[in-house]
Jmol script that loads the backbone (N, CA, C; Angstrom):
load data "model"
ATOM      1  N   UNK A   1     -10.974   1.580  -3.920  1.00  0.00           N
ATOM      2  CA  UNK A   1      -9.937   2.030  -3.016  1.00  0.00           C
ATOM      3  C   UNK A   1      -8.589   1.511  -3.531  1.00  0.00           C
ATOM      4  N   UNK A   2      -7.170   2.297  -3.808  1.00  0.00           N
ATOM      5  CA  UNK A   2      -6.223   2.041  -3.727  1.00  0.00           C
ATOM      6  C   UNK A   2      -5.595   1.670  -2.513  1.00  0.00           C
ATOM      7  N   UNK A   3      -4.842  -0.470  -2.918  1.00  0.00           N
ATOM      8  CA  UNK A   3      -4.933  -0.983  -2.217  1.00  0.00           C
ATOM      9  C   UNK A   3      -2.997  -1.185  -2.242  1.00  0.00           C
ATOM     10  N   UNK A   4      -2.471  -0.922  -1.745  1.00  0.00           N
ATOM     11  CA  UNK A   4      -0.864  -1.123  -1.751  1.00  0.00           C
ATOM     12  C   UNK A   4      -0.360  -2.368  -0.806  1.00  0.00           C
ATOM     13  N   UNK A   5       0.196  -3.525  -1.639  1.00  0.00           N
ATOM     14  CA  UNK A   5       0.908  -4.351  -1.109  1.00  0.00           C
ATOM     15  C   UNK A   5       2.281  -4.989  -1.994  1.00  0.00           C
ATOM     16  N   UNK A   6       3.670  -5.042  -0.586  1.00  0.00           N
ATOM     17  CA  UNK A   6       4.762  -5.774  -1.124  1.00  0.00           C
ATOM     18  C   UNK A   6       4.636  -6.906  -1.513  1.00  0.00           C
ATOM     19  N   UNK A   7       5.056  -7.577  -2.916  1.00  0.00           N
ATOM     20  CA  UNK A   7       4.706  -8.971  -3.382  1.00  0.00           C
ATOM     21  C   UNK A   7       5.889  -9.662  -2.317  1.00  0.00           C
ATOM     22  N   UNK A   8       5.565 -10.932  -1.917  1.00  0.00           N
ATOM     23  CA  UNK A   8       6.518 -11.405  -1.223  1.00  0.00           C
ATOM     24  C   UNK A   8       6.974 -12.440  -1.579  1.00  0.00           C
ATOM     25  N   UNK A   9       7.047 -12.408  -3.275  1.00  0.00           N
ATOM     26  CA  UNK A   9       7.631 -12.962  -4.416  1.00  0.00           C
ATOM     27  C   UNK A   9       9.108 -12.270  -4.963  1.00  0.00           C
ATOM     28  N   UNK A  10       8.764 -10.827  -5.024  1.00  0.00           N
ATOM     29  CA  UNK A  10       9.121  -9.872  -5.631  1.00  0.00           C
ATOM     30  C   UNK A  10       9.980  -9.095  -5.128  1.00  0.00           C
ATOM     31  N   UNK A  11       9.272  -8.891  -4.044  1.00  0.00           N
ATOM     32  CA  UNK A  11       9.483  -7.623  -2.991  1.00  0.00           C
ATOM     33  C   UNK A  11       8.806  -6.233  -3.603  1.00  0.00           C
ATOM     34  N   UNK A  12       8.407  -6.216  -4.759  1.00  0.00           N
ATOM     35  CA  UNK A  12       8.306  -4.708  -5.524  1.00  0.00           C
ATOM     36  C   UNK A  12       6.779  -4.564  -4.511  1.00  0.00           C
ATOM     37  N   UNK A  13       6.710  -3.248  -4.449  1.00  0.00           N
ATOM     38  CA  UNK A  13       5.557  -2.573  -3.883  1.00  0.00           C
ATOM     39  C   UNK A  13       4.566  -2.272  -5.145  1.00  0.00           C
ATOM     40  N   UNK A  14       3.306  -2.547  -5.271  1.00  0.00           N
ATOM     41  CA  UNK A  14       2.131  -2.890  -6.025  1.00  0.00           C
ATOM     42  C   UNK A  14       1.049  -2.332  -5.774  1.00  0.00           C
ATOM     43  N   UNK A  15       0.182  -1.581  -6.219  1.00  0.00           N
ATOM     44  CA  UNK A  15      -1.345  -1.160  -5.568  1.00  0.00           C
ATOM     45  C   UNK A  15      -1.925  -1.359  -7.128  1.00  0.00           C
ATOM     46  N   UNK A  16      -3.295  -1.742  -6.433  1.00  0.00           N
ATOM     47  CA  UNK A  16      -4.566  -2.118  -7.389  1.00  0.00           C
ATOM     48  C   UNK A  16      -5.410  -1.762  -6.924  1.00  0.00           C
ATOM     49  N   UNK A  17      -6.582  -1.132  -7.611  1.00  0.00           N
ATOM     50  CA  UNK A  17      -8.011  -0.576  -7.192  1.00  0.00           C
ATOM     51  C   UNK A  17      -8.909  -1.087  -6.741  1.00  0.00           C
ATOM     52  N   UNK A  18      -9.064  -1.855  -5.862  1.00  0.00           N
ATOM     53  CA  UNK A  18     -10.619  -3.057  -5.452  1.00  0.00           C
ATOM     54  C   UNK A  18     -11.412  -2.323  -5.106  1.00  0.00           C
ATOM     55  N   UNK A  19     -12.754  -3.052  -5.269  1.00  0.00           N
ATOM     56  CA  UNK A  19     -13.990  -2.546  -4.422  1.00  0.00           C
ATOM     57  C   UNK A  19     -13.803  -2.956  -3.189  1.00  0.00           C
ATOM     58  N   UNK A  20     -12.994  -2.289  -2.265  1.00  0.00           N
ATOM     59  CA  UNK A  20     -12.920  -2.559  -1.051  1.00  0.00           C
ATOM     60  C   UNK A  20     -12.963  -1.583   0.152  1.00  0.00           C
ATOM     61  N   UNK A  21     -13.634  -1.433   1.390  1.00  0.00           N
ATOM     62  CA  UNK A  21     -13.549  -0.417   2.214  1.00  0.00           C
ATOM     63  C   UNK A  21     -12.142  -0.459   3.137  1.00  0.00           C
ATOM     64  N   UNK A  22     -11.901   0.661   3.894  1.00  0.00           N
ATOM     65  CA  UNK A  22     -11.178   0.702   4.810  1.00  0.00           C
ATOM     66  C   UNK A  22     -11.471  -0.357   5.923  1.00  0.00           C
ATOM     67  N   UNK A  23     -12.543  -0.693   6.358  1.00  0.00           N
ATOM     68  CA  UNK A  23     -13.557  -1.334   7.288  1.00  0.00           C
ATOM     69  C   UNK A  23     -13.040  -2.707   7.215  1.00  0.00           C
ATOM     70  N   UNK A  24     -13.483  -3.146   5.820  1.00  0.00           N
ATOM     71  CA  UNK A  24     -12.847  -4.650   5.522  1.00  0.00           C
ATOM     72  C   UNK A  24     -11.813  -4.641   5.271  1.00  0.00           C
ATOM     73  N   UNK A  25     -10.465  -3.923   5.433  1.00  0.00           N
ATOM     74  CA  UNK A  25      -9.447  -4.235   5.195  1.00  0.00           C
ATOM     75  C   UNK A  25      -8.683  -4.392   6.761  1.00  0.00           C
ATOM     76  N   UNK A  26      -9.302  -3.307   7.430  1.00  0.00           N
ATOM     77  CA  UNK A  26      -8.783  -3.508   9.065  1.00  0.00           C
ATOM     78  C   UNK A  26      -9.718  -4.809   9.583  1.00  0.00           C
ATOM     79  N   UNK A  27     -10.936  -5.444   9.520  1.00  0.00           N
ATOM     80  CA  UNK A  27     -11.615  -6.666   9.843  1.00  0.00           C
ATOM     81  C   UNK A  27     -10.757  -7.594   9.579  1.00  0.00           C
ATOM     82  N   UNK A  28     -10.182  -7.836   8.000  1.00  0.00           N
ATOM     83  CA  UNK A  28      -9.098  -8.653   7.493  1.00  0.00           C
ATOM     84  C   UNK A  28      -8.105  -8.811   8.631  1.00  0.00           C
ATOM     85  N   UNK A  29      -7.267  -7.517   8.688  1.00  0.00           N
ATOM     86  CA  UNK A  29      -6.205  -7.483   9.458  1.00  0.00           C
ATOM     87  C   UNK A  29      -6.416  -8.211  10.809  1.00  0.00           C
ATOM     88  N   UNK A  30      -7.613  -8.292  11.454  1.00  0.00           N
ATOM     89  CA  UNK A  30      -7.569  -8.657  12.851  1.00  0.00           C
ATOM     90  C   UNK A  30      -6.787 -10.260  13.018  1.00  0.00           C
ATOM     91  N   UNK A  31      -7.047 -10.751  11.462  1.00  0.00           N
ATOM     92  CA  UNK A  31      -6.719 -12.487  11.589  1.00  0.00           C
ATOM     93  C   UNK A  31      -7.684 -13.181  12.002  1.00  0.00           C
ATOM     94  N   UNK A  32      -9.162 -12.927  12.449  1.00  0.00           N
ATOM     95  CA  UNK A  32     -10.043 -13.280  13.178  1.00  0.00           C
ATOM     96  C   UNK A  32     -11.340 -13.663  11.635  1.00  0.00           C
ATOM     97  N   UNK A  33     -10.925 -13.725  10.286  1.00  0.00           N
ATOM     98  CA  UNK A  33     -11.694 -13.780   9.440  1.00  0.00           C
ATOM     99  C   UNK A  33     -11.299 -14.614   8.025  1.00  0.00           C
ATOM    100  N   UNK A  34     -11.918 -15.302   7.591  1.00  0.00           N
ATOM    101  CA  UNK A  34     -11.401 -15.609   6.445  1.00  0.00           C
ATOM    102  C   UNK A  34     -11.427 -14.652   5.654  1.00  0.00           C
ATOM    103  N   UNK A  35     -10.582 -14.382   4.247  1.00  0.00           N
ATOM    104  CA  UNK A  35     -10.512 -13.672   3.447  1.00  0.00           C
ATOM    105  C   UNK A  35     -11.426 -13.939   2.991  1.00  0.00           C
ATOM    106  N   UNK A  36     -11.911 -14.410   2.090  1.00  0.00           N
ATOM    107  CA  UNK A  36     -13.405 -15.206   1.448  1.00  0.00           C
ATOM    108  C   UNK A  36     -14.368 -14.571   1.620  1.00  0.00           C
ATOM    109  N   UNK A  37     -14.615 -14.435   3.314  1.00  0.00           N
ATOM    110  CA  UNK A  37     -15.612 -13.986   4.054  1.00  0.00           C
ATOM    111  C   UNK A  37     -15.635 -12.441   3.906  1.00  0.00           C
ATOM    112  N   UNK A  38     -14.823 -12.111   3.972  1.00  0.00           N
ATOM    113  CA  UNK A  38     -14.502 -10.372   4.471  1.00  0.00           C
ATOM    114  C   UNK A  38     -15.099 -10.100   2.838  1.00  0.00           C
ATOM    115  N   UNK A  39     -14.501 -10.587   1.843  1.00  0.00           N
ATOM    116  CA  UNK A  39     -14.315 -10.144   0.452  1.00  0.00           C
ATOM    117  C   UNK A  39     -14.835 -11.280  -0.582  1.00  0.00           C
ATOM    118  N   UNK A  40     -16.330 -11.022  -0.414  1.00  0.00           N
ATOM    119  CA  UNK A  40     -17.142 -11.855  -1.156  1.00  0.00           C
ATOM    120  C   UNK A  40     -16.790 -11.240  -3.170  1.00  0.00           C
ATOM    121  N   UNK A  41     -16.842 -10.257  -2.658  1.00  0.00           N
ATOM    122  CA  UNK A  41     -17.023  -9.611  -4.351  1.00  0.00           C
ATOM    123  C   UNK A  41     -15.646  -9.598  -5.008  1.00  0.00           C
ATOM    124  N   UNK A  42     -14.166  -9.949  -4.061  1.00  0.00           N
ATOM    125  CA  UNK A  42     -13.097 -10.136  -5.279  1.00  0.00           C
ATOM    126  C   UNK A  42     -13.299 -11.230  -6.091  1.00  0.00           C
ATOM    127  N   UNK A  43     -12.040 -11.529  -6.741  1.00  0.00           N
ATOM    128  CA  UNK A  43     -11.729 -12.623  -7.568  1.00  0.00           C
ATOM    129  C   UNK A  43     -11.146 -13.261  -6.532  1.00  0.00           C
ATOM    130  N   UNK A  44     -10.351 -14.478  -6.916  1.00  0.00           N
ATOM    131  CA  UNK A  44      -9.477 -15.069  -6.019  1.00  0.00           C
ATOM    132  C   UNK A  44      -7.935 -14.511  -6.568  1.00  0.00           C
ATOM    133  N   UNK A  45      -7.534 -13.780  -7.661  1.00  0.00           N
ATOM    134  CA  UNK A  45      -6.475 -12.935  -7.518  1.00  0.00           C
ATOM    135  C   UNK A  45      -6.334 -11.892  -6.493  1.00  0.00           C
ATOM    136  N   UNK A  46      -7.764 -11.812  -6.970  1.00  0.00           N
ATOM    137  CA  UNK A  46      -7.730 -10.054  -6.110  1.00  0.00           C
ATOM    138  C   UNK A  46      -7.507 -10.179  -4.533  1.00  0.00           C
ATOM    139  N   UNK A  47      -8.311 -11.558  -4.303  1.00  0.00           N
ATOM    140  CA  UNK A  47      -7.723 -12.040  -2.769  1.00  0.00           C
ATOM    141  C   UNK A  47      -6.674 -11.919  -2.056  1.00  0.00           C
ATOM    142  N   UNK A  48      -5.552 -12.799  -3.231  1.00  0.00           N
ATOM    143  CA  UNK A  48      -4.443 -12.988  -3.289  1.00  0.00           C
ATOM    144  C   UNK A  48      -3.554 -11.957  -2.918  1.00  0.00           C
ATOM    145  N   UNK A  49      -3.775 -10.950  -3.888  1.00  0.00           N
ATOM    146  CA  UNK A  49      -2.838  -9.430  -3.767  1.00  0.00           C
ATOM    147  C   UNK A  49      -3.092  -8.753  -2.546  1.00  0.00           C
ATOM    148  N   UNK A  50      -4.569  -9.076  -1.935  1.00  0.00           N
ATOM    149  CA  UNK A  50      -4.505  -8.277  -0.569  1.00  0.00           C
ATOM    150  C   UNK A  50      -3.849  -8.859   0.230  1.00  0.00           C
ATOM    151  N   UNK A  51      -3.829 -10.840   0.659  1.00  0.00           N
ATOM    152  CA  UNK A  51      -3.469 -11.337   1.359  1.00  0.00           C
ATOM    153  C   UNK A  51      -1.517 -11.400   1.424  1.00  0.00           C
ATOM    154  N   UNK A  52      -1.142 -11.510  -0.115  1.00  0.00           N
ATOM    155  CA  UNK A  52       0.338 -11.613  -0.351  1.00  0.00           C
ATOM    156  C   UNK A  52       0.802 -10.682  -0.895  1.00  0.00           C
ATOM    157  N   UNK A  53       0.154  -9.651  -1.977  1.00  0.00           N
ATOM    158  CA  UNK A  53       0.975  -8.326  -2.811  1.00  0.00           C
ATOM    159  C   UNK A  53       1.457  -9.140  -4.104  1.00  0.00           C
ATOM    160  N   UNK A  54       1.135 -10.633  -4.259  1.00  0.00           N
ATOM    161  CA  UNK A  54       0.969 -11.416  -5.613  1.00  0.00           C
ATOM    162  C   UNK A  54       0.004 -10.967  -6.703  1.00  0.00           C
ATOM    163  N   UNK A  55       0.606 -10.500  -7.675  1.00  0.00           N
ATOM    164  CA  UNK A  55      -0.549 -10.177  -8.800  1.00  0.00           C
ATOM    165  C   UNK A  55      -0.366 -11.297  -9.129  1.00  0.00           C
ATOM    166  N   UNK A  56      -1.515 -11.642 -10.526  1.00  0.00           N
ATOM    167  CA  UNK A  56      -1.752 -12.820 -10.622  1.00  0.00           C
ATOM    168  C   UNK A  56      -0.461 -13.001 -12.381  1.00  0.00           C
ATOM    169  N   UNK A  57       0.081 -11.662 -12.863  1.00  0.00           N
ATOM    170  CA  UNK A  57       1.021 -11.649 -13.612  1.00  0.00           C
ATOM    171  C   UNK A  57       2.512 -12.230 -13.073  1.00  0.00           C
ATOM    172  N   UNK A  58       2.179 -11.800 -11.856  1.00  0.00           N
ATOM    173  CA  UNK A  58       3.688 -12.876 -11.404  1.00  0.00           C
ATOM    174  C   UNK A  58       3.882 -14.735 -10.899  1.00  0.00           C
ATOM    175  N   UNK A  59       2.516 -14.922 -10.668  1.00  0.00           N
ATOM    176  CA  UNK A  59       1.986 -15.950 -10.661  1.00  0.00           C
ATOM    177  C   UNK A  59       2.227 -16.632 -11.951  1.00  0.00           C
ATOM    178  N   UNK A  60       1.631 -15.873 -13.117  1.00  0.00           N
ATOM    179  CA  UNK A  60       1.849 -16.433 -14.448  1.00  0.00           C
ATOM    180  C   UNK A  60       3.622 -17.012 -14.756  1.00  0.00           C
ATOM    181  N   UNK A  61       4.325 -15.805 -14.538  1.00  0.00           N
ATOM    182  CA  UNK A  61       5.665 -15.927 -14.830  1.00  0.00           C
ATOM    183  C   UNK A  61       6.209 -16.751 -13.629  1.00  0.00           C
ATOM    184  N   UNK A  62       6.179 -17.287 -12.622  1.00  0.00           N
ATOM    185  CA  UNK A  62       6.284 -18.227 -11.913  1.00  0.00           C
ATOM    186  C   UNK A  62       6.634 -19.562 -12.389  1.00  0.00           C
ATOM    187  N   UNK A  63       5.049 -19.625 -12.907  1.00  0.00           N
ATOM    188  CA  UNK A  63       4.653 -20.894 -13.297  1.00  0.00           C
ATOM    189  C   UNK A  63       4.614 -21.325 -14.489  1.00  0.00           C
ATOM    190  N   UNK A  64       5.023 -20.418 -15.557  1.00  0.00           N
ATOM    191  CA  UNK A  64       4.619 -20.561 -16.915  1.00  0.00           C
ATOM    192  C   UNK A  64       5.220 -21.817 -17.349  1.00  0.00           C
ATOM    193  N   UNK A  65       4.978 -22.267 -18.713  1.00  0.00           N
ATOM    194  CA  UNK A  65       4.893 -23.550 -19.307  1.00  0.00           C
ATOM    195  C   UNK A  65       6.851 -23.157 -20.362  1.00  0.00           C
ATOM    196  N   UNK A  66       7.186 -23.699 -20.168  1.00  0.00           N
ATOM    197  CA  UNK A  66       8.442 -23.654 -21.485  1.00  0.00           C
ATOM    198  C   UNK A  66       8.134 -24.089 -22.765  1.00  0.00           C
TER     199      UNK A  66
END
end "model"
wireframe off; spacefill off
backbone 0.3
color backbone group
């Protein structure tokens, strides 16, 4: 499923393909769940981008080393 979120790093608007349903994305939304829980089969990027719209490329450039 194409998954669209604003990085709230960035602001840029982002979508990525997860194995994810409509189902678990409105369960997510209730606030009543850990992410973890809802979404056993992401990564913990892939977490990330649903929970914040953070890819894990801006993460990199964040944090990178000089």
């Amino acid at each position: 499923m194409i998954v669209k979120r604003k990085s709230e790093i960035s602001g840029k608007q982002r979508t990525l393909d997860l194995d994810v349903t409509q189902e678990q994305l409105d369960k997510y939304a209730t606030g009543d769940y850990l992410i973890q829980d809802v979404f056993p089969n992401l990564t913990p990027d892939q977490r990330e981008f649903i929970k914040t719209g953070i890819t894990s490329e801006e993460w990199n450039n964040m944090f990178k080393e000089d």
